[in-house]
Each structure stands twice: as structure tokens, then as C-alpha cells.
N, C-alpha and C positions, 0 to 999 in steps of 0.2 A: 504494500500500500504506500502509495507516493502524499508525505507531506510537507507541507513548507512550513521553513521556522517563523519563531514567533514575529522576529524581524524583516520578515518576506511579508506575511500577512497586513503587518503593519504599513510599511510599503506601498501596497497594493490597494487598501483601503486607501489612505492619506492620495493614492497617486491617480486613481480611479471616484471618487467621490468630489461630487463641486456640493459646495453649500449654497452656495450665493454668490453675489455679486457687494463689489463695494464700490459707494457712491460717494463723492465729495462735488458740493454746488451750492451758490446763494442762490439758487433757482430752483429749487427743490418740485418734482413732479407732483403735482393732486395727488397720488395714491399713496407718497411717502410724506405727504402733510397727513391724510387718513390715516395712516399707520400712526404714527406719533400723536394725535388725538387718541387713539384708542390704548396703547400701549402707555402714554402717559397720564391717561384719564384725566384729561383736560375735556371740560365741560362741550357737546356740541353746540352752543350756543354762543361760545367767545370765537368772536372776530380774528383771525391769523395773520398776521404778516411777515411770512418767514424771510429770516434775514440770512440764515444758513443752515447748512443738512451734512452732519455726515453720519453716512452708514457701514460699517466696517459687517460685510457679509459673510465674507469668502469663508469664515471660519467657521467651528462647532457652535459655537454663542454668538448673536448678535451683539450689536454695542452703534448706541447711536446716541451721537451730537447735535442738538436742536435749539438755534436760537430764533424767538420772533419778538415781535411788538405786538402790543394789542389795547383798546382803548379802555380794558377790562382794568378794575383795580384787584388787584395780589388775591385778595381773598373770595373774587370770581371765578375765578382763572381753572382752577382745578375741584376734580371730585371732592368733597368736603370730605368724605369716608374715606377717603386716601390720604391726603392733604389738608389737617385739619387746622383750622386757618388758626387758633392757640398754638399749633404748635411752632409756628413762625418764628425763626432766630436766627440774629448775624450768622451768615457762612461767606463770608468774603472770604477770609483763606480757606475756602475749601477747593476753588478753582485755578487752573494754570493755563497757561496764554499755552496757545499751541502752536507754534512758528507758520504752518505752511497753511494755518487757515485765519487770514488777517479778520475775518468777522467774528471770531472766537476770541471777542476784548474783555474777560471780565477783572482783569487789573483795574486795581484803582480805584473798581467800583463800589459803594456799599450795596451787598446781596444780603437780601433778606430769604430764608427757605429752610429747606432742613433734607436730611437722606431720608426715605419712606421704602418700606418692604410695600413690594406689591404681589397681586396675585401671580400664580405659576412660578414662584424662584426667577422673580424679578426685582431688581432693584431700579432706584433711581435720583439724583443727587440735585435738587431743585432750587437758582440762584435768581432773585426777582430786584429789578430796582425800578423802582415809580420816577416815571416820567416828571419833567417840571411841570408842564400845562396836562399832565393829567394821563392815565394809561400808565401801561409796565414794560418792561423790555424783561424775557426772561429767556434763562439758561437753564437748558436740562441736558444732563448727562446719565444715558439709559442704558443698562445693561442682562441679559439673561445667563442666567450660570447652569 
């Protein structure tokens, strides 16, 4: 009986399996703003203005970078049973500038949010700063394990 080792198998899987695709754009398509709606249980009813999108595909776990604007204040913005607007606290150092994607600014900024378990062994790391004349600019950094 002909088998192959355990490092041939592994190989073969990793060389033969596509997970996905990975996406980097301040243009993000309609179905990768739905996606990020749903996965970050953000409310269908708050207004989007996505400022940028990244999606790292290709691997076993997604992981996706999401900035928008919205005329919504902080404590519209997301499902309250997710994101419960008490729990809202400084995480300005929780985020890092990411060189090759200039609209991922959150240097500098005061982020107000917090990290939330979500459902299916999802995470998610949520940075909001209010606009002057009103609306938030927010940062989310989404991942499945």
C-alpha cells in the first residue's frame, strides 16, 4: 500500500486548496461593504461611506480592515447586543498605521470603542472618532480564528 508522508500531505493540501482571494481598495465593491455590515453587525440602517477595505483571503481565516464615515453618532452605528454602547472606552493605542495603506490613519487620533467576541469565533477591534460638525469616522479591524 502506497502512502505519503505526513509532509507530502501537507504539501499537497496547502498546494492544491485556494481559500480566497485578497482584496486591498478605497473602493470597496457593494458585496464587500454587505459583508462587513453583516460580519460586523453594524446596524442596516446606518448610512456607509467606505473610505477603505482590506481583505486578507487567501488564507484558512479571514481578516478584514474596514474604514468608513457615517452621519450616524458612535452609539448608532452598531448592534447594541454586540457593541454595547456602556461599554465604550479610549483605545487609541490599540491601532497601528499600516504603511502600504495610506487611509488606515488612526495615529493621533482619539478612538473611542473597545474589542467584542462575536458570534462563530469571531473577533473584532472597534476605533470610532466623532466628526466636528457631527457623524463618526470609524475603524474596524475583523478577524475569524
Amino acid at each position: 500500500m502506497n502512502r505519503l508522508c505526513p509532509a507530502a500531505v501537507f504539501f499537497l493540501l496547502c498546494g492544491c486548496i485556494s481559500f480566497g482571494e485578497d482584496v486591498k481598495t478605497t473602493d470597496p465593491a457593494p458585496e464587500h461593504v454587505e459583508r462587513c455590515r453583516l460580519e460586523m453587525h453594524i446596524l442596516p440602517e446606518v448610512e456607509i461611506e467606505p473610505e477603505g477595505f482590506l481583505l486578507l483571503g487567501s488564507g484558512i481565516d479571514d481578516a478584514i480592515w474596514f474604514k468608513f464615515t457615517t452621519p450616524s453618532a458612535m452609539t448608532e452605528i452598531f448592534d447594541p447586543l454586540i457593541v454595547d454602547p456602556d461599554s465604550l472606552e479610549d483605545v487609541s493605542d490599540s491601532f497601528s498605521i499600516m504603511e502600504d495603506m495610506p487611509w488606515w490613519d488612526p495615529s493621533g487620533r482619539e478612538l473611542t470603542g473597545g474589542a467584542y467576541e462575536l458570534p462563530g469565533v469571531r473577533f473584532m477591534l472597534v476605533g470610532m472618532e466623532e466628526l466636528p460638525h457631527g457623524g463618526t469616522t470609524v475603524f474596524v479591524m475583523w478577524n475569524e480564528t
